[in-house]
C-alpha positions, 0 to 999 in steps of 0.5 A: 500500500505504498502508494498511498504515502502522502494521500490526505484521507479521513480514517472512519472508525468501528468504535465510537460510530462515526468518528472520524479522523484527518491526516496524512498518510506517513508510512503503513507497518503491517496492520497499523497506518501512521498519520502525519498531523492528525485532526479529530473531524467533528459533525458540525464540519470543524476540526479538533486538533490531536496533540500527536505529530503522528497518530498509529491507528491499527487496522482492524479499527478502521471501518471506513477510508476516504481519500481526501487529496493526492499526494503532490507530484514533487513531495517526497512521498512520491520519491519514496515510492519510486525509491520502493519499486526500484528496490521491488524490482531489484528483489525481482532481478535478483531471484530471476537470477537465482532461479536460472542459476539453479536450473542451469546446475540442473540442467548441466546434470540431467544434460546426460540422460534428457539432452532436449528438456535441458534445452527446452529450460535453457530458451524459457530461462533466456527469454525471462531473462530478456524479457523482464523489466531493467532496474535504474537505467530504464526508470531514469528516462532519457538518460543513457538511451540518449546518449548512446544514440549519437548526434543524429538530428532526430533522436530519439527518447525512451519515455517510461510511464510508471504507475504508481498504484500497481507498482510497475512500469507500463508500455514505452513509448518513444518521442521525436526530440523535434516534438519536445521543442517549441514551434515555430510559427513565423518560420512555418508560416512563410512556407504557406504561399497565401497567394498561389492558393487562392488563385487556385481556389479561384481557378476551379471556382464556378459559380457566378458572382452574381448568384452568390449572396453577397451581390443581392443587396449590392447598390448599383455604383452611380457617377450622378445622384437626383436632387434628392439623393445623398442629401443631408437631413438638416438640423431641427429649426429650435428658436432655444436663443431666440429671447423673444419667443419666450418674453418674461413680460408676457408670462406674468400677464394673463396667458393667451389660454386662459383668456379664451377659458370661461370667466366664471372659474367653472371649468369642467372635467371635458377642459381638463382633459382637452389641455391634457391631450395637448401633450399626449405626442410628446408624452408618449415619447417620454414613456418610450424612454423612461418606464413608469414606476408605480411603485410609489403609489400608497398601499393601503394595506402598508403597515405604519414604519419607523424610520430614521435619517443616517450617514456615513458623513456624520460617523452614522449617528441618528441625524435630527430633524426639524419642523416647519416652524423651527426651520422658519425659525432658523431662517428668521434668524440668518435674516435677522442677525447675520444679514443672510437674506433669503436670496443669499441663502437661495443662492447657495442651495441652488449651487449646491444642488445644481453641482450635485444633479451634474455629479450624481444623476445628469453625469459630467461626461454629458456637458464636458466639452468633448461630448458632440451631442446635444446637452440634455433638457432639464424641466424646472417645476416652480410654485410661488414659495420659497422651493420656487425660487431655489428652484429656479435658481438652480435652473439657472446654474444648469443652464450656466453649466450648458444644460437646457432648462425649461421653468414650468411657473404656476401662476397667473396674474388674472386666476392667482389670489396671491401676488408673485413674491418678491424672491421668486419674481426676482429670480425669474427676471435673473433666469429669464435675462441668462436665456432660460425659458419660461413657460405657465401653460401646458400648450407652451410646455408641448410647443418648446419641447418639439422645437428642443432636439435634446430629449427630457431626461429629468425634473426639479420639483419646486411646486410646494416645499415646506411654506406652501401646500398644493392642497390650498389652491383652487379653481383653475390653479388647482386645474393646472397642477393636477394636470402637470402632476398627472403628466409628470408621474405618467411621463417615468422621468426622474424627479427631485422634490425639495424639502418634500415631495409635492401633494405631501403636508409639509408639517405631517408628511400626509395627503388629506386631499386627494391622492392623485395630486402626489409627485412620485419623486425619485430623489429628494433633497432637503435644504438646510435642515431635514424636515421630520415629515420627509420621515413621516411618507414612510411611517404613513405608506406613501413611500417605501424604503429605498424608493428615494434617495435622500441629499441634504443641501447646504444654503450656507446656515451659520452654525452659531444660528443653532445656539441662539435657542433653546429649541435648535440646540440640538442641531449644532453640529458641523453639517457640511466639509468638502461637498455642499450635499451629503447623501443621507440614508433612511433605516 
């Protein structure tokens, strides 16, 4: 059983049933095995180390043998066994040796009386000794029968193949040295004559070329082309730098839309559904591109959820969040004791947001100045409240960046209770005079997407943020926003809600209202301070975990503003380092 020197097996014991023990095979005396580092296998898979170097196990113990792994072809098990049969094969030299010397001796006696029987064991003596196996010279492949064949060109090796399980040599089998030696491709490939054996190809070729498939889609070769062939496609005609077909003056006067609309404020499902196929065309190439997710629609059946803001940023601590009206409380004091105007602290969050949709959603490659494609069209949704005028002010900044912007305003002068504040008509009158445009209707809306050749691929939702409530409007306002929520959400485009999504109480995070008026955001963006009902939609079922990725942006708040109260106390901390967003994850 030599042959097992250096084989890894699991020896299955009689006694205890089921034990089992790992090692190696070391050496086999008699009926006894010798493992080499032993290992106790427990039934869980584990091992128990033995405190033996080299465990005896008898035999007549054993029940079971497992090979769990060969020897290795250059340990010194294998050594040994070669080392065994050559001396087996010596011992077997030897005695063949013996045993013709004694039948000579015998046949050298009866040689007298049976002459042809001592001939007759003579040849068999001969031919066994002839025919059995050499010792070291034929083992060491190679060796002498190499040397004595001279310095032929082609010589040839006897190769020995040795099996080590039955402890013989097997059948030789001579090799060429020239198949020993690497080939050489550059040399064998300048003996092929490419050309004389194509040239043959083509000589006994038949077939006609006009049969063969490659000669039915063939154009004919033309030296003159009509005055409609090889002509170029010209570029679509879009008036995007045309400043006058989109005046800032003629969108805060009462649409031509509205103006044939009736004056009594009645407007009936039939119009609702008129203004809503006006941009069906369009909408439909949205859905081509962009595929509906209905997951964010509520389930009834949704068990309330707790959930909490974290990030890596911040060492993964529960991030606190704030209310609507410490959030107005904080923005009071910037105003009020460090002179931070709500358009300073606009300023920053539109750069902060604006450099994040580049880096995490648009992409950079997109407007770099080595892409040749048309930049992509990027629709700003704007409410008369302060998300309104972040909004457009990140518009601004993408379109400083190269992207086309497109401000959706809700609000017209004739059917709007409320006047225009001052911060969003101010950052209307900065966006519009940049070139960006503006549009209050959705027949405007359809119009400057079929003249823009860049496709839409993403929305700013900026209609309601954490002062204002879509629920609140009425009448025709209500109309229009129902309309472009239904377009939005039908459209599959990407969406980033500001503070909260759209159709969701800012204070509670719920809609009392109607269900359909709800923004499916894909991303949502919490400026200065998170809100506590950005966590409330997935207590309340609106949302799911995992839905929404969550930034919160920096609109340049001092720290010191946290100390002056009692109550805001508790967001002193150092919110924002090298990037002017951090990603915050909802557990």
């Amino acid at each position: 059983m030599s042959q097992f020197y250096g084989y890894t097996v699991d020896l299955v014991f009689k006694e205890p049933p089921g034990k089992t023990v790992r090692g190696i095979i070391e050496r086999i005396v008699e009926n006894e095995i010798v493992l080499k580092n032993p290992a106790l296998v427990l039934p869980d898979g584990s091992y128990e180390k033995v405190n033996k170097k080299e465990l005896e196990i008898q035999t007549r113990e054993i029940s079971d043998l497992n090979v769990v792994e060969l020897a290795k072809s250059n340990s010194k098990y294998i050594k040994r066994q070669m080392k065994l049969l050559k001396g087996k094969e010596k011992s077997k030299d030897v005695a063949s040796k013996d045993s013709k010397d004694s039948k000579d001796s015998k046949d050298v006696r009866d040689v007298a009386s049976n002459g042809k029987k001592t001939k007759k064991y003579t040849d068999m003596s001969n031919a066994s000794t002839n025919g059995s196996f050499s010792s070291d010279s034929e083992l060491n492949a190679g060796s002498s029968s190499g040397s004595s064949s001279g310095s032929s060109a082609k010589k040839e090796i006897d190769v020995k193949y040795v099996d080590i399980y039955n402890e013989k040599p097997t059948a030789t089998k001579p090799k060429k040295e020239s198949q020993l030696e690497e080939f050489d491709f550059a040399s064998n490939l300048q003996k092929f004559d490419k050309e004389s054996v194509f040239k043959n190809i083509s000589k006994h070729d038949k077939i006609d070329q006009s049969s063969r498939l490659v000669s039915f889609n063939k154009a004919e070769n033309k030296d003159k082309y009509a005055n409609d062939e090889m002509v170029l496609t010209q570029k679509q005609n879009s008036d995007w730098d045309d400043n006058e077909a989109f005046d800032y003056s003629n969108i805060v006067k009462p649409s031509a839309n509205y103006q044939s609309t009736q004056k009594n404020d009645d407007t009936t499902p039939s119009d609702a559904g008129e203004n809503t196929s006006l941009c069906s065309s369009y909408l439909n190439s949205l859905q081509g591109r962009h595929a509906s997710n209905n997951s964010f629609e509520r389930k009834a059946s949704m068990t309330p959820t707790f959930a909490q803001f974290f990030s890596s940023v911040y060492d993964d601590s529960p991030i606190p969040t704030c209310s609507t009206l410490q959030l107005s409380s904080v923005l009071s004091a910037c105003k009020e004791k460090f002179g931070l105007t709500n358009q300073i602290l606009n300023e920053n969050a539109g750069r902060s947001i604006s450099e994040m949709i580049i880096t995490n959603i648009i992409g950079s490659f997109r407007i770099g100045f080595k892409n040749h494609n048309d930049p992509p069209t990027v629709l700003i949704l704007v409410g008369n409240n302060r998300s309104g005028s972040i909004a457009i002010n990140t518009g601004r900044h993408l379109f400083n960046r190269g992207l086309k912007t497109i401000v959706f305003l809700l609000y017209d002068k004739e059917h709007s209770e409320e006047d225009l504040i001052s911060e969003v008509d101010d950052e209307l009158k900065r966006y519009s005079d940049t070139g960006g445009k503006i549009v209050n209707s959705m027949p405007q809306l359809e119009k400057i997407l079929k003249t823009v050749e860049s496709p839409l691929e993403f929305a700013l939702d900026g209609l309601q943020g954490f002062d204002s409530d879509i629920n609140d409007l009425l009448d025709t306002e209500l109309n229009q926003v129902t309309q472009l929520i239904e377009w939005c959400n039908a459209s599959g485009l990407p969406m980033m809600s500001l503070d909260i999504p759209t159709g969701l109480s800012a204070s509670s995070g719920t809609n009392e209202n109607d269900s359909t008026l709800l923004i499916k955001s894909k991303y949502l963006v919490s400026v200065g301070l998170p809100l506590s009902s950005a966590l409330n939609m997935y207590k309340f079922g609106y949302f799911e975990k995992g839905n929404i990725t969550h930034y919160l942006a920096d609109c340049g708040i001092p720290r010191r503003v946290f100390g002056s109260k009692a109550s805001l106390r508790k967001f002193d901390r150092r919110w924002f380092a090298d990037s002017g967003t951090v990603d915050l994850k909802v557990v």
